[in-house]
N, C-alpha and C positions, 0 to 999 in steps of 0.2 A: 678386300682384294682376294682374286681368287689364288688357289696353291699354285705354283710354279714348281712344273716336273722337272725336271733334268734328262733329256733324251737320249737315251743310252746307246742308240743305232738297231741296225736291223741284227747284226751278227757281232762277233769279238771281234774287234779292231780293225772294221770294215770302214773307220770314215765317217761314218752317217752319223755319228752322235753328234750332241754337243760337245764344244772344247772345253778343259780345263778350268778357261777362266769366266765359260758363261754358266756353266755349271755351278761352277762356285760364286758367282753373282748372285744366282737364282737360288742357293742356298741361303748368303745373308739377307735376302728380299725375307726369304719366310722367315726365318728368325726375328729379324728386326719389328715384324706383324705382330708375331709372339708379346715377343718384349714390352710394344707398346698397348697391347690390350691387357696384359698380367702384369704389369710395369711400367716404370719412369723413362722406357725407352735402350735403358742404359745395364736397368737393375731390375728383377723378376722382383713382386713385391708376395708373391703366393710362394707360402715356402713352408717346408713340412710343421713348423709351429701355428700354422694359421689353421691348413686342412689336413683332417686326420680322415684316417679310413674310421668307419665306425658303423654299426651291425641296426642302428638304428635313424641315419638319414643322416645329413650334414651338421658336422660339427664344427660349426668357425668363431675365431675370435671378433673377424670383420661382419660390417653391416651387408644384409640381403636384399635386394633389389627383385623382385619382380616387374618387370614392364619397366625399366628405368636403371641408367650404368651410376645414377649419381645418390644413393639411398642418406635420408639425412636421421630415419632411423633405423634400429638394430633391424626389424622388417618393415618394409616399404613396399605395398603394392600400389602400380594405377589404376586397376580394373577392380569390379567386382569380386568380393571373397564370399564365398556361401559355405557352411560348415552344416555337415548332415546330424553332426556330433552335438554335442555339451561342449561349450568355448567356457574355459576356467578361467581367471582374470584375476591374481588374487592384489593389482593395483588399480589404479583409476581410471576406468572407463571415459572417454569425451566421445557424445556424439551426438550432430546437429539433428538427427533423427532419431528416433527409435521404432519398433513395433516388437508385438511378440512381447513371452513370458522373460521375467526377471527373475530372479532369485539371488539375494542379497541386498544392501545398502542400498537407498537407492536418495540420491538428490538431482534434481532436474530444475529448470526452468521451461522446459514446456510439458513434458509427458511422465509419468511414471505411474508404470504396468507393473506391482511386485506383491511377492507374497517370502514369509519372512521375516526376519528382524525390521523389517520395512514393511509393513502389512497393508496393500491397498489390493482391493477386485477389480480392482475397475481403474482407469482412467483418472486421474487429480490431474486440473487444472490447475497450472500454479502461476503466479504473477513475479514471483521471487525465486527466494532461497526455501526451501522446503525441508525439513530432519523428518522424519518420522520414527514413531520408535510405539511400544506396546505398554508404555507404564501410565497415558494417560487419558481423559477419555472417552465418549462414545458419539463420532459427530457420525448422520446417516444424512445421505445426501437424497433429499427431496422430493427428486426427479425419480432414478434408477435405483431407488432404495440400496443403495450400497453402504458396508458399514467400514468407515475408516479410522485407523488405531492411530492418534498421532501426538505426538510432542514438541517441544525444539521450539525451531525458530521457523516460523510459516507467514507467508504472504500469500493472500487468496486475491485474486480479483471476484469472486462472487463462491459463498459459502452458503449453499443450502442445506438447510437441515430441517428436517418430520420429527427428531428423537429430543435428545440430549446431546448438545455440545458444549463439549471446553475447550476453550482457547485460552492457553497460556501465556501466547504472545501474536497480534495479528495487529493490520495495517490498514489503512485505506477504509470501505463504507460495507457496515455490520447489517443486513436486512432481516431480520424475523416479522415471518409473516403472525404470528400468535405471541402469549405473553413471554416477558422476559422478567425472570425471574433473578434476583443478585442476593445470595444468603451471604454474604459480607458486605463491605461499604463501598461503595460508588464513586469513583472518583474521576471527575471527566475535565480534561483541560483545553477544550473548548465551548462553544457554544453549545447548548439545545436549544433545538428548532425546532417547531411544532407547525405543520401545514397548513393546521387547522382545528382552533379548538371553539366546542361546540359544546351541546349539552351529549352528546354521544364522544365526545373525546374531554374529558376532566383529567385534570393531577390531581390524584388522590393523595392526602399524606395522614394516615393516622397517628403519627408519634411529631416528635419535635422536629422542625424544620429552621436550619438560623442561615440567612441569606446576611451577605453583607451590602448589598444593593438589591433591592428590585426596581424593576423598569418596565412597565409597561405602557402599551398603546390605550387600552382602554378602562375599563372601571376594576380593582380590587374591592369583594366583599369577606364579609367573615362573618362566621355562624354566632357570635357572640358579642365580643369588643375589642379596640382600638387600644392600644398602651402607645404612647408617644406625644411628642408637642407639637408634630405635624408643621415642622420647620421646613421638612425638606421635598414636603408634599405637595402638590399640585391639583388643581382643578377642584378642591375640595373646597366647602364653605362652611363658615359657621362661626355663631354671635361673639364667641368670649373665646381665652386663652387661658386656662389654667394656668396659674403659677407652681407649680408642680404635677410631673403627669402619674406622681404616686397615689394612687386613691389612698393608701393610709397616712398618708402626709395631712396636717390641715390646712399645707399652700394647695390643696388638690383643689379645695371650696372657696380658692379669690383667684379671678377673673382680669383679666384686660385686656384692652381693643385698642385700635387705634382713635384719632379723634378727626385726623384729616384723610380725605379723599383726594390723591394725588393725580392728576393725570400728567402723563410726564412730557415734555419737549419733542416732537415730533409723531403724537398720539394722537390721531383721530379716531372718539369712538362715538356711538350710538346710541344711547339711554333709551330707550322704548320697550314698552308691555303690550299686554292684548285683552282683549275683552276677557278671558278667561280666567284670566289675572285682575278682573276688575281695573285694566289699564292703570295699574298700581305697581310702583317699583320702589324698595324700601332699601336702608344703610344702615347698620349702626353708627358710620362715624355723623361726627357733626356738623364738618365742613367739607366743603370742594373747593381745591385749588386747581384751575387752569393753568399750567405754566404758559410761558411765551413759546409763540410755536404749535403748542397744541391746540385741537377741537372740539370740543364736545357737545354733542345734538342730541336733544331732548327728542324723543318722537313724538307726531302731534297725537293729542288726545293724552300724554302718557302724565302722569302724576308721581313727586319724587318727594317720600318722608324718608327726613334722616333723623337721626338722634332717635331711633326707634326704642332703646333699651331704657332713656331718656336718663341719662347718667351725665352727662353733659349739659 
């Protein structure tokens, strides 16, 4: 609302003003304006405990509004702030952007630009929760040769490194493009996958290695010998069974086999050789049992000795 004058006339007590009582209308109008933008209408809520004169810019107990009568904190702008200065901050910064230099602490989930107890040149990409700190140490990223100092708790979505890096504690998938070297023990609790192995990708192991399963697709060899009774082995063949798989034992030197050849209830198999083979297919045991259900086809031309070890 705009002020309400009070017209006072042309001359002293010519008439021309306003009366008494418009005048004093148009005094409680202003007041009443007052009241309701510093107050409850009723009661001034701005009172010398709140604002003081003071020789260096506003001093109040109440919250400050820029752009906005309703501030929910102590400064509240809605527009752009630009600061020509150094902005000090000695609590917690949030902010869905950043750009520009840091100095101090710094944790992010998308950007951090610091130098400092927080030592980064450059830009870290983070996928997480991020500490950095200068006690551990030396990952250099890749691409931009930047060297970053860092500790804590770190989540990378991709970690390049040219130098030496330690990670203390990280998440998600590790790539080195060169070796990887482990001067402690190894301990992985998942899988290893291999993309591809070949005679140009081998596991080398030169000391002891104790698996409590292996599993694989296709053939296991070994530069020397076999220890075990090959109970649990597959695709392997071979005439006899040790009774002991201790070579200093003297069960090592007696043998057994089976004596029947079983083909079981809903097995259809093939029996056939090849000329290379001299169309010749041999068994140690001594018998073939067909159960009911099953089939078994001789291939033509093919010739079948059992009892080869002739112990039976």
């Amino acid at each position: 609302m705009a002020r309400l004058g009070i017209n006072t006339g042309i001359g002293p007590n010519d008439g021309t003003g306003d009366s008494l009582r418009i005048a004093g209308g148009k005094i409680n109008t202003n007041f009443e304006e007052i009241y309701d933008y510093f107050g409850d209408g009723s009661s001034l809520l701005v009172t010398s405990n709140v604002w003081q004169d003071t020789n260096v810019g506003i001093n109040t107990l109440a919250k400050v509004g820029i752009g906005t009568t309703n501030p929910t904190k102590i400064l509240e702008t809605l527009g752009d702030v630009k600061f020509v200065g150094n902005l000090n901050v000695s609590g917690l910064v949030t902010a869905t952007n950043f750009t520009g230099s840091f100095s101090g602490n710094a944790t992010s989930a998308t950007y951090a630009s610091s130098a400092g107890i927080s030592t980064v040149a450059n830009y870290a990409i983070l996928a997480g929760v991020s500490t950095y700190a200068v006690n551990s140490g030396l990952a250099t990223n890749a691409i931009t040769s930047v060297n970053v100092i860092g500790s804590g708790i770190g989540s990378f979505y991709e970690l390049y490194s040219s130098g030496i890096a330690t990670l203390s504690a990280s998440g998600g998938i590790t790539t080195t493009g060169g070796d990887l070297y482990v001067g402690g023990d190894l301990y992985v609790k998942d899988d290893i996958t291999y993309d591809e192995v070949n005679v140009s990708r081998n596991l080398n192991v030169t000391g002891i290695s104790t698996f409590n399963i292996v599993s694989t697709g296709g053939s296991v060899t070994t530069s020397d010998k076999y220890y075990g009774d090959g109970s649990r082995l597959t695709g392997i063949s071979g005439l006899a069974t040790a009774l002991s798989p201790d070579p200093t034992s003297a069960l090592n030197a007696f043998f057994k086999t089976p004596r029947e050849i079983i083909v079981k209830s809903g097995e259809n198999i093939l029996v056939a050789s090849d000329n290379t083979s001299g169309n010749l297919v041999f068994a140690r045991e001594k018998n073939i049992v067909v159960s009911t259900g099953a089939t078994m086809t001789v291939g033509a031309g093919t010739t079948i000795l059992l009892n080869v070890l002739n112990i039976f």
